[in-house]
C-alpha positions as protocol buffer text, in pm:
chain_id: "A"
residue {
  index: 1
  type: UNK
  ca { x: -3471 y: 676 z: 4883 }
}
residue {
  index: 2
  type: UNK
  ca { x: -3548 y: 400 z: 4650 }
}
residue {
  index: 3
  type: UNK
  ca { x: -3835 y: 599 z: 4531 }
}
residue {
  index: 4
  type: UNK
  ca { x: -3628 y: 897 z: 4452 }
}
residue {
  index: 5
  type: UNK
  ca { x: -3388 y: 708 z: 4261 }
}
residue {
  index: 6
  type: UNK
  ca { x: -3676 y: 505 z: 4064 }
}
residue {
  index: 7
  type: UNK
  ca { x: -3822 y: 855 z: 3988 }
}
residue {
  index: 8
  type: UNK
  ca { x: -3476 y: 973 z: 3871 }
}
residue {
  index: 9
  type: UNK
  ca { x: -3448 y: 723 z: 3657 }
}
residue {
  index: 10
  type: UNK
  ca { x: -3756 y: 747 z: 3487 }
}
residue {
  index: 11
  type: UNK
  ca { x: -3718 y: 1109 z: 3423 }
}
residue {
  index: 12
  type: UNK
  ca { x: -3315 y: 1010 z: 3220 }
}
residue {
  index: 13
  type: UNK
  ca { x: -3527 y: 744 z: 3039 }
}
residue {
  index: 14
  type: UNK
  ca { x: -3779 y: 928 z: 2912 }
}
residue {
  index: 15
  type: UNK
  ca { x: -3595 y: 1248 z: 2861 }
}
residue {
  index: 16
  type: UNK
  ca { x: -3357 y: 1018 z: 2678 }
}
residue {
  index: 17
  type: UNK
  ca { x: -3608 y: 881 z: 2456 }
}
residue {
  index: 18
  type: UNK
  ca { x: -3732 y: 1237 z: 2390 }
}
residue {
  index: 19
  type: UNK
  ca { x: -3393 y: 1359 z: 2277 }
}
residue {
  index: 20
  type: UNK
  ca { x: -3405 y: 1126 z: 1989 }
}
residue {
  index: 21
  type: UNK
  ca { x: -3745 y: 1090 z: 1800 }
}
residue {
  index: 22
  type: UNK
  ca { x: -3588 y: 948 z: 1513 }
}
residue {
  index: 23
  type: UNK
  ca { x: -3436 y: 669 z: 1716 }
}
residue {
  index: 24
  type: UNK
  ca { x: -3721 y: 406 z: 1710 }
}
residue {
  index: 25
  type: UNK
  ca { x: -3603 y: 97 z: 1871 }
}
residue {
  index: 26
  type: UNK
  ca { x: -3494 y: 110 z: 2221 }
}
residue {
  index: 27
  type: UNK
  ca { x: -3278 y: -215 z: 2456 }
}
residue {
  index: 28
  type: UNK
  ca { x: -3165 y: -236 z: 2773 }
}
residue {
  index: 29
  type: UNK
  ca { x: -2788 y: -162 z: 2621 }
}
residue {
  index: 30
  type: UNK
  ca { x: -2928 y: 191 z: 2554 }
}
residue {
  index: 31
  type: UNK
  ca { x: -2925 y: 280 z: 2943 }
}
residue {
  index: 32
  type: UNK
  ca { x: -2641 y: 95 z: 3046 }
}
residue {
  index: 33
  type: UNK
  ca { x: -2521 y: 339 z: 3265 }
}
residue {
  index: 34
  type: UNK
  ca { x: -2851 y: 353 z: 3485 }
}
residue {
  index: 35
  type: UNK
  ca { x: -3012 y: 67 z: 3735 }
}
residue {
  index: 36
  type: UNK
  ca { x: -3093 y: -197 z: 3452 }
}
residue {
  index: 37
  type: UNK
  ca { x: -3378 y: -348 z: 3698 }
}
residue {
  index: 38
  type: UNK
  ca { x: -3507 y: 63 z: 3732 }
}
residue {
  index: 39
  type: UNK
  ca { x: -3497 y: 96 z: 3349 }
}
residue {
  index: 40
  type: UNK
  ca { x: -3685 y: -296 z: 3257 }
}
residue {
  index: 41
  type: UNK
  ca { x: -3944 y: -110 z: 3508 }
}
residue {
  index: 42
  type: UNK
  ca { x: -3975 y: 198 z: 3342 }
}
residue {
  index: 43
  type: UNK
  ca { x: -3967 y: 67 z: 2981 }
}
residue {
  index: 44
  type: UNK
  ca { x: -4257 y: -158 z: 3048 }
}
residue {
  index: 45
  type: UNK
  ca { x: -4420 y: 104 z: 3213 }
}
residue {
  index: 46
  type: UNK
  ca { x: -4426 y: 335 z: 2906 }
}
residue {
  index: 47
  type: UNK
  ca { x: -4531 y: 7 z: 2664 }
}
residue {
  index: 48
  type: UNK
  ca { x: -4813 y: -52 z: 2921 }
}
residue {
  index: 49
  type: UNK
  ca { x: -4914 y: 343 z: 2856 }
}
residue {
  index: 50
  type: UNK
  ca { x: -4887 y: 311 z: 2494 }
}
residue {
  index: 51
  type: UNK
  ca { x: -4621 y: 514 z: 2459 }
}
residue {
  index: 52
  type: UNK
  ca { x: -4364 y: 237 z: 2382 }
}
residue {
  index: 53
  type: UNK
  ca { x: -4411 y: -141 z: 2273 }
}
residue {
  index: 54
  type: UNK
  ca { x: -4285 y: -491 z: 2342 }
}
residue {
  index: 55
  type: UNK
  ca { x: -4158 y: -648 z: 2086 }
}
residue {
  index: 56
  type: UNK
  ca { x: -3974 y: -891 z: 2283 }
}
residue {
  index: 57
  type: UNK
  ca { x: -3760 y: -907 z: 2639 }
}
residue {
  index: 58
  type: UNK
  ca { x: -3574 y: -607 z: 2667 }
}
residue {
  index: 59
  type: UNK
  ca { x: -3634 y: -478 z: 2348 }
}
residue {
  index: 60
  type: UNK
  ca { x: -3920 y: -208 z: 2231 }
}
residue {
  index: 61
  type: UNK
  ca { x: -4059 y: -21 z: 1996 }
}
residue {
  index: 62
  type: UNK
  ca { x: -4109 y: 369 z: 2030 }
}
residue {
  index: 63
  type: UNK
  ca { x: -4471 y: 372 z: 1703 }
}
residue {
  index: 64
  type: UNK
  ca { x: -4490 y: 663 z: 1518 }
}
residue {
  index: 65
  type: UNK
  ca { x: -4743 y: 741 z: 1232 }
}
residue {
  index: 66
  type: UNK
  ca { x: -4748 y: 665 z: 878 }
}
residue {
  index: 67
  type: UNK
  ca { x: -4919 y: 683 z: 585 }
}
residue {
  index: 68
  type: UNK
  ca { x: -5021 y: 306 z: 630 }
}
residue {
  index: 69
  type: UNK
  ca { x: -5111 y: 344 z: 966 }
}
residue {
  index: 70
  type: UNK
  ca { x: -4874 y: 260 z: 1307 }
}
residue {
  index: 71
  type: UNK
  ca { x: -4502 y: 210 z: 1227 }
}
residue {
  index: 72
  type: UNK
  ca { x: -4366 y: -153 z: 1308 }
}
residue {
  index: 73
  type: UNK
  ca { x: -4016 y: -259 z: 1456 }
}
residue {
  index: 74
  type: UNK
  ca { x: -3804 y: -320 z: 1119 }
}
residue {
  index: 75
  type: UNK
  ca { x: -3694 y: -692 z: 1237 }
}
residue {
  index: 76
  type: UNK
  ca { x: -3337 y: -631 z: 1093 }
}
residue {
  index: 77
  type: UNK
  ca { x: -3277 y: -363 z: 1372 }
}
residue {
  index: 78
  type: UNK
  ca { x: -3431 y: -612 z: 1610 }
}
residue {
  index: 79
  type: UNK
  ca { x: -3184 y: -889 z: 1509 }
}
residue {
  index: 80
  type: UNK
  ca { x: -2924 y: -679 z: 1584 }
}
residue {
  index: 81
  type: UNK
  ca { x: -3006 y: -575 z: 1893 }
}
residue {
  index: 82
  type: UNK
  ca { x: -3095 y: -898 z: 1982 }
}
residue {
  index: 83
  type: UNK
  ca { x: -2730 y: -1071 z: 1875 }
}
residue {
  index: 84
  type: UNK
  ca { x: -2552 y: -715 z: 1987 }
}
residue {
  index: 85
  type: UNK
  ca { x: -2387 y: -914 z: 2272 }
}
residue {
  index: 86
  type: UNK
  ca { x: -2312 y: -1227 z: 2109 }
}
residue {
  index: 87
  type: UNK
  ca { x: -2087 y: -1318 z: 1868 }
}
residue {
  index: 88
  type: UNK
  ca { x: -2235 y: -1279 z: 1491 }
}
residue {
  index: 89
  type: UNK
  ca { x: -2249 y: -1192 z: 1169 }
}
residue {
  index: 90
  type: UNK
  ca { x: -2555 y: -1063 z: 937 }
}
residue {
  index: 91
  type: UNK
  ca { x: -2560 y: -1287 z: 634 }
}
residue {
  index: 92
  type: UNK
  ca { x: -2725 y: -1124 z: 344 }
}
residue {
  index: 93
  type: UNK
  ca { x: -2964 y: -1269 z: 107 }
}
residue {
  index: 94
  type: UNK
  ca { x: -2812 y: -1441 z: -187 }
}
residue {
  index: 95
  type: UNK
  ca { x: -2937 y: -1227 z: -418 }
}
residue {
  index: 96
  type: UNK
  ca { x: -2749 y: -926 z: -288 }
}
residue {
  index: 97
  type: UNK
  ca { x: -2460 y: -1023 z: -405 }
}
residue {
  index: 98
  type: UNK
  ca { x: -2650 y: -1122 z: -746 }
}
residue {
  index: 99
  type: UNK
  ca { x: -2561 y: -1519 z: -699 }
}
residue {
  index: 100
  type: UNK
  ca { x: -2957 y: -1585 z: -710 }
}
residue {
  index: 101
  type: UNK
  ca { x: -3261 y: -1416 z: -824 }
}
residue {
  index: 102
  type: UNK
  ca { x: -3472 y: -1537 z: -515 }
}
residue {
  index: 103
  type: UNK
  ca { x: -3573 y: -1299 z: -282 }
}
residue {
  index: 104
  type: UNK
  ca { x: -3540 y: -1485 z: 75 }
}
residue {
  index: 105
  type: UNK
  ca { x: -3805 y: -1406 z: 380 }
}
residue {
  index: 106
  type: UNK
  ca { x: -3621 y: -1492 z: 636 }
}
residue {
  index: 107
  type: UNK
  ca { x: -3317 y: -1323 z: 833 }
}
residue {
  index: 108
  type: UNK
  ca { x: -3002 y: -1493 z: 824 }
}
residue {
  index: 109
  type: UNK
  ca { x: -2733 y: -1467 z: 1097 }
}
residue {
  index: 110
  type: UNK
  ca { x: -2409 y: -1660 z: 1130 }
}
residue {
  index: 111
  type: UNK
  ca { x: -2286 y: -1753 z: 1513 }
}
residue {
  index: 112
  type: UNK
  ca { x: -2027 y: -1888 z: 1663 }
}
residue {
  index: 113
  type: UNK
  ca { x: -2248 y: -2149 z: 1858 }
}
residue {
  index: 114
  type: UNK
  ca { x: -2575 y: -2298 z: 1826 }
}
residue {
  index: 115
  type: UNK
  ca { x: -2846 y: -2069 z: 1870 }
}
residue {
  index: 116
  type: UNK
  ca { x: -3244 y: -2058 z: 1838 }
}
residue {
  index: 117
  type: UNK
  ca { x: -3435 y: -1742 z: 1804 }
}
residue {
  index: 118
  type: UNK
  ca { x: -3806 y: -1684 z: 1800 }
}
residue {
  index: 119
  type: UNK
  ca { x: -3930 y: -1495 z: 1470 }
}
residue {
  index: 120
  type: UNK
  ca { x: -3953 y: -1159 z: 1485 }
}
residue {
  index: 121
  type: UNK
  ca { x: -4189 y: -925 z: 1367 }
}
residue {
  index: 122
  type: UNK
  ca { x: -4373 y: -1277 z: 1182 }
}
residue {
  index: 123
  type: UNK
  ca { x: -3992 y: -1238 z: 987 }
}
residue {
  index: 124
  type: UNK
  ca { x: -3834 y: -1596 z: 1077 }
}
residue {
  index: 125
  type: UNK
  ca { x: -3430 y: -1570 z: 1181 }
}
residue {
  index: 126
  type: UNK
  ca { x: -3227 y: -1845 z: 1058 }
}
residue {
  index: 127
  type: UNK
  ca { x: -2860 y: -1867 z: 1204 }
}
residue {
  index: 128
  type: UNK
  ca { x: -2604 y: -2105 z: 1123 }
}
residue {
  index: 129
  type: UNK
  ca { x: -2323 y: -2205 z: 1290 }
}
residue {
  index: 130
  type: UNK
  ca { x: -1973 y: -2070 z: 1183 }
}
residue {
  index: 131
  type: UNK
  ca { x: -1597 y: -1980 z: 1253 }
}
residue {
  index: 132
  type: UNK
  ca { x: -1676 y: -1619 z: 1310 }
}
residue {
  index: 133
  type: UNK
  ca { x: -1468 y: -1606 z: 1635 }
}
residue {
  index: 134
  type: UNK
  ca { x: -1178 y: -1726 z: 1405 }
}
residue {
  index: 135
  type: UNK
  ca { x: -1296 y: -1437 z: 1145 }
}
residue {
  index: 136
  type: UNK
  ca { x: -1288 y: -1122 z: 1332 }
}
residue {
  index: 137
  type: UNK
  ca { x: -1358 y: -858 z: 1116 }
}
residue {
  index: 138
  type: UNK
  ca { x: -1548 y: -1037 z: 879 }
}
residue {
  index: 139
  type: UNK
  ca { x: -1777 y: -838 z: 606 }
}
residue {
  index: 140
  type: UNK
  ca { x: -2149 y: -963 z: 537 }
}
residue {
  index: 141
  type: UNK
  ca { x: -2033 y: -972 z: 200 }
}
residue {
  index: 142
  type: UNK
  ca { x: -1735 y: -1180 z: 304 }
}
residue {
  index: 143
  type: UNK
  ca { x: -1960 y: -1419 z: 480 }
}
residue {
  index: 144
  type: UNK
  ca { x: -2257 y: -1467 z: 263 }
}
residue {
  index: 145
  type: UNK
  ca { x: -1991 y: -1562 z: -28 }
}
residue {
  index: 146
  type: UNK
  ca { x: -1812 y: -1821 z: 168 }
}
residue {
  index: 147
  type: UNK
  ca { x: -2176 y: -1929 z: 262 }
}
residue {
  index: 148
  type: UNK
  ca { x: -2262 y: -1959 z: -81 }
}
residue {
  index: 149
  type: UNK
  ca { x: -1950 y: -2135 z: -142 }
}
residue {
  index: 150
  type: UNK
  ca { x: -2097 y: -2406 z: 172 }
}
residue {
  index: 151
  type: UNK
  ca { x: -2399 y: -2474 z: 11 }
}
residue {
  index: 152
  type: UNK
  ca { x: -2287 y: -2421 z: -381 }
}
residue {
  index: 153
  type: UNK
  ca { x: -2524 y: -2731 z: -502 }
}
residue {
  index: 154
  type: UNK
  ca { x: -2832 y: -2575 z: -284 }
}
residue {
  index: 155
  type: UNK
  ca { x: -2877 y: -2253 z: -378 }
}
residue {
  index: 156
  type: UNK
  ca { x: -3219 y: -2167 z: -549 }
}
residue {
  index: 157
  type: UNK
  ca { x: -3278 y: -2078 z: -874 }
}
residue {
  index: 158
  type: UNK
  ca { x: -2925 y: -2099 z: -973 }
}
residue {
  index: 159
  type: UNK
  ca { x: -2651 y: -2370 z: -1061 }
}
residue {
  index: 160
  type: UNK
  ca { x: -2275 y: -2385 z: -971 }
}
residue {
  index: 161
  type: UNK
  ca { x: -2145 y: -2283 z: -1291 }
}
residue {
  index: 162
  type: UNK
  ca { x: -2340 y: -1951 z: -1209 }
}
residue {
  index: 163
  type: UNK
  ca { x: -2227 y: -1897 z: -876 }
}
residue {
  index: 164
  type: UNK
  ca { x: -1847 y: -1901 z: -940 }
}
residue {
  index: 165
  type: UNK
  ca { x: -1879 y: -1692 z: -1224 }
}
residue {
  index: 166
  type: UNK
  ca { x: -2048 y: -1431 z: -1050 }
}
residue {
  index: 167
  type: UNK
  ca { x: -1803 y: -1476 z: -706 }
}
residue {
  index: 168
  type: UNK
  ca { x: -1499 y: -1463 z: -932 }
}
residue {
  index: 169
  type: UNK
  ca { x: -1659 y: -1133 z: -1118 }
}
residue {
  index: 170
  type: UNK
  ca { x: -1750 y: -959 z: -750 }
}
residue {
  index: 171
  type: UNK
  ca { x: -1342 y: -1074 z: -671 }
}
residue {
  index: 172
  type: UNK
  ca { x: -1193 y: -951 z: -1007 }
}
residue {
  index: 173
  type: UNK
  ca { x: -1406 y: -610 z: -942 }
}
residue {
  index: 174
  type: UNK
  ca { x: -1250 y: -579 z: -608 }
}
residue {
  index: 175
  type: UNK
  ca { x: -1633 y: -615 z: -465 }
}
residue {
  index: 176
  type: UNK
  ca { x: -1454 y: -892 z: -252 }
}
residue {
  index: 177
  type: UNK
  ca { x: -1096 y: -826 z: -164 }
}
residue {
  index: 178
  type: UNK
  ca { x: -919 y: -1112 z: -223 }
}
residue {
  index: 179
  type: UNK
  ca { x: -660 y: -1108 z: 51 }
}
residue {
  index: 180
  type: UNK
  ca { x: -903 y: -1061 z: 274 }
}
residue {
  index: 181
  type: UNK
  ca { x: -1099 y: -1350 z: 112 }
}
residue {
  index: 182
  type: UNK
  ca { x: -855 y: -1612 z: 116 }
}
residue {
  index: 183
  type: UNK
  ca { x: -739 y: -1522 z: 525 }
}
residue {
  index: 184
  type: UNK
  ca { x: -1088 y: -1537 z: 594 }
}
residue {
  index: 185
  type: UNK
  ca { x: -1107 y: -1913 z: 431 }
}
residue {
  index: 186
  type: UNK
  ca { x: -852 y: -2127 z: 622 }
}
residue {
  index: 187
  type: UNK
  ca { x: -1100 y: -2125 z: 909 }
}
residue {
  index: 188
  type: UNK
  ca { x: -1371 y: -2269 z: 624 }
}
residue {
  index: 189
  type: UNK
  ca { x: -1381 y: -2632 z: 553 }
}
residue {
  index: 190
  type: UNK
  ca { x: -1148 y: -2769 z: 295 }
}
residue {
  index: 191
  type: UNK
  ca { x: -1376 y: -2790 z: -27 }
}
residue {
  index: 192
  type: UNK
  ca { x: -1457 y: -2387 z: 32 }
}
residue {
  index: 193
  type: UNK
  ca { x: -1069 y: -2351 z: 110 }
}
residue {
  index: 194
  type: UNK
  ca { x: -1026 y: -2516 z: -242 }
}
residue {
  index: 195
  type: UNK
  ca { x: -1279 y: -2351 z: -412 }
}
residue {
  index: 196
  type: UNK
  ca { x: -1166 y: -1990 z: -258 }
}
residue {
  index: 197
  type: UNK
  ca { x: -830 y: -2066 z: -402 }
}
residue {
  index: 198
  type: UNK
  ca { x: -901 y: -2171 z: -705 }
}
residue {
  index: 199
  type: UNK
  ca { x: -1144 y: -1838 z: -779 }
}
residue {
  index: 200
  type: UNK
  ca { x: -899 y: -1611 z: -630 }
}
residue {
  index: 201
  type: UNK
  ca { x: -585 y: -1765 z: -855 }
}
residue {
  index: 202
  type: UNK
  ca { x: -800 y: -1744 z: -1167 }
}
residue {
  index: 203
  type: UNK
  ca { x: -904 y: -1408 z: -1061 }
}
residue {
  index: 204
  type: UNK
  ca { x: -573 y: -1286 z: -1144 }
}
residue {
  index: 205
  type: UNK
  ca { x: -439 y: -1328 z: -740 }
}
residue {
  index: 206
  type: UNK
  ca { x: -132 y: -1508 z: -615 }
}
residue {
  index: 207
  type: UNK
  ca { x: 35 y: -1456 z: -261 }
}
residue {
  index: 208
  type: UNK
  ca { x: 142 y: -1632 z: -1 }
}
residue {
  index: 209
  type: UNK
  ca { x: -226 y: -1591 z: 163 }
}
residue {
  index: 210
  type: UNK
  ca { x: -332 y: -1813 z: -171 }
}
residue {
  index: 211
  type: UNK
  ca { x: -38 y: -2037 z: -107 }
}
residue {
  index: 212
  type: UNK
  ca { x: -78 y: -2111 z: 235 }
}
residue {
  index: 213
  type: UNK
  ca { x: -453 y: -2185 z: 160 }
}
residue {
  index: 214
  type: UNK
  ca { x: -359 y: -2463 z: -115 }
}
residue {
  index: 215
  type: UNK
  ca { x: -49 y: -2614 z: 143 }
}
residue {
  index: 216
  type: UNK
  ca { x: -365 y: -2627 z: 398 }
}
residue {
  index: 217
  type: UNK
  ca { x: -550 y: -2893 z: 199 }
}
residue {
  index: 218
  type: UNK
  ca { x: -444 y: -3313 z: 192 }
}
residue {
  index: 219
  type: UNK
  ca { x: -277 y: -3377 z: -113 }
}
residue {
  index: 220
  type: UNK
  ca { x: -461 y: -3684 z: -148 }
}
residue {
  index: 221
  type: UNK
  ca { x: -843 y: -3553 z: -132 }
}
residue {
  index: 222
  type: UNK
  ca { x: -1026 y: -3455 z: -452 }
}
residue {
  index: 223
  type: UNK
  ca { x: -1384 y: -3260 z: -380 }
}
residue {
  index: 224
  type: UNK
  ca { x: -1622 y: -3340 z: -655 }
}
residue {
  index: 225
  type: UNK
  ca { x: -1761 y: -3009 z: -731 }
}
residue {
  index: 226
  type: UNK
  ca { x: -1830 y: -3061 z: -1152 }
}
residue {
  index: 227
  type: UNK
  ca { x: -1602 y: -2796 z: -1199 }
}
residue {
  index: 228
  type: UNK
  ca { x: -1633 y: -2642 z: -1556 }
}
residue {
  index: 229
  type: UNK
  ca { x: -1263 y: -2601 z: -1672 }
}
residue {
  index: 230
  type: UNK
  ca { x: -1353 y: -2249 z: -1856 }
}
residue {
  index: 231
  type: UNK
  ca { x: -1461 y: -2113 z: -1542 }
}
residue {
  index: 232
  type: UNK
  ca { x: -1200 y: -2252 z: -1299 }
}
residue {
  index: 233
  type: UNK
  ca { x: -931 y: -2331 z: -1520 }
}
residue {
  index: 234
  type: UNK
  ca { x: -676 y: -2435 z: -1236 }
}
residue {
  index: 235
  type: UNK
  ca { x: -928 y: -2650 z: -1057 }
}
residue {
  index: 236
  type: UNK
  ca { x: -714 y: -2957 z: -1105 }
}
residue {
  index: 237
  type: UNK
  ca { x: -454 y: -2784 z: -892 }
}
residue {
  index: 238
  type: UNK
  ca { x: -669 y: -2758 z: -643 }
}
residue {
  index: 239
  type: UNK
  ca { x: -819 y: -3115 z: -593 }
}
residue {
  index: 240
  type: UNK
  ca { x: -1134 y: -2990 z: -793 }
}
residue {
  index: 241
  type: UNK
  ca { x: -1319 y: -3273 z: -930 }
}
C-alpha cells in the first residue's frame, strides 16, 4: 500500500513539475497537499538523477540551458521561499530608491525576530530585526526608507543632507504615500518618528496621522541629526537638532 501511494505521489510531483517548465524553483510549500515526507523523497530523488538540484533543505532547482551554460537558482527567489513562512520583508538596495549610488551584494531582509541564514547561491543574506508584525502591509519601498532613515549617518557614498532630499522628493512625488508613511512610523524608534514627520510636514502633508506621530515623541528629547534648515525647515518642531 505504502508503495502505491509513494508511486502516486511521484507521478503528481513530476507531472506537476512538467506542467510548468517555466517555473524553475520548486519547495516543499509547492506540494502541500501531498505526503510532505513522500514529496522530500521524491524531490531528492530527481536532484540525485540530475533532473532537479539542491540548493538547500527543501528547496531546488529545476537547470535549464543557456547561452552561458546551466541556469542557476536566482537567490532572490530562494530568499523568498526560504522566509515564505516567516514573518518578513524584502529590503531593497539603497540605491533603488536613488538614496546611494552603491550597488550592494548582499540580500537584505527585515524580520520580526532574530534570524541567521546561510548565503545563498555565494549571495550573502543580511536580515535585520524590525517591527514588521506591527507593520502589516508594509511596501519594500516603505521599509528600505524607514531603514535608511535608521542608519541616516551610515549609508555609503552619500551624506544626510542627500538622503532627506531625495526621501522628501520620492514623498512629494507620491513614490511614498505619506499616510501610509507616517502609520507605518509610530512602530519606528523616536528619531525616525521625528524625522518621518518632519519630511512628511515639509512635504506639503498634515493630518492627524502626522499629528499623532509628533504627540508620540517626549517633549523634552532633542535628536542631533545636523539638520540643514533649507531642507527640513520645521525640524525645530520636531526636536531636530
Amino acid at each position: 500500500m505504502n508503495r502505491a501511494r509513494n508511486d502516486s505521489t511521484a507521478t503528481a510531483v513530476k507531472t506537476r513539475i512538467l506542467r510548468r517548465p517555466g517555473k524553475t524553483l520548486w519547495s516543499y510549500s509547492d506540494f502541500s497537499d501531498l505526503d510532505t515526507s513522500a514529496v522530500a523523497a521524491v524531490l531528492s530523488r530527481l536532484s540525485r538523477h540530475g533532473e532537479l538540484r539542491r540548493v538547500r533543505k527543501g528547496i531546488y532547482h529545476r537547470p535549464h540551458p543557456t547561452a552561458f551554460g546551466v541556469s542557476r537558482p536566482d537567490p532572490a527567489s530562494v530568499a523568498e521561499a526560504v522566509f515564505k513562512n516567516r514573518r518578513s520583508v524584502s529590503v531593497p538596495a539603497y540605491h533603488r530608491l536613488g538614496l546611494t549610488t552603491q550597488v550592494s551584494n548582499e540580500l537584505k531582509r527585515a524580520v520580526d525576530r532574530p534570524t541567521r541564514v546561510r548565503p545563498i547561491a555565494g549571495i550573502k543574506i543580511r536580515t535585520v530585526t524590525r517591527p514588521i508584525s506591527r507593520q502589516k502591509g508594509i511596501r519594500e519601498d516603505e521599509r528600505a526608507a524607514l531603514d535608511a532613515l535608521r542608519n541616516i549617518r551610515r549609508l555609503p557614498n552619500t551624506n544626510v543632507n542627500n538622503t532627506l532630499w531625495r526621501i522628501k522628493s520620492l514623498i512629494k512625488t507620491g513614490a511614498l504615500e505619506p499616510h501610509r508613511l507616517t502609520r507605518f512610523a509610530t512602530a519606528e524608534p523616536p528619531r525616525v518618528r521625528a524625522l518621518v514627520g518632519a519630511l512628511v510636514e515639509t512635504a506639503g502633508h498634515r493630518d492627524k496621522t502626522v499629528e499623532a506621530l509628533h504627540n508620540s515623541l517626549n517633549p523634552l528629547t532633542r535628536f542631533k541629526v545636523h539638520v540643514p534648515h533649507d531642507v527640513l525647515p520645521t525640524a525645530a518642531a520636531w526636536h531636530l537638532e
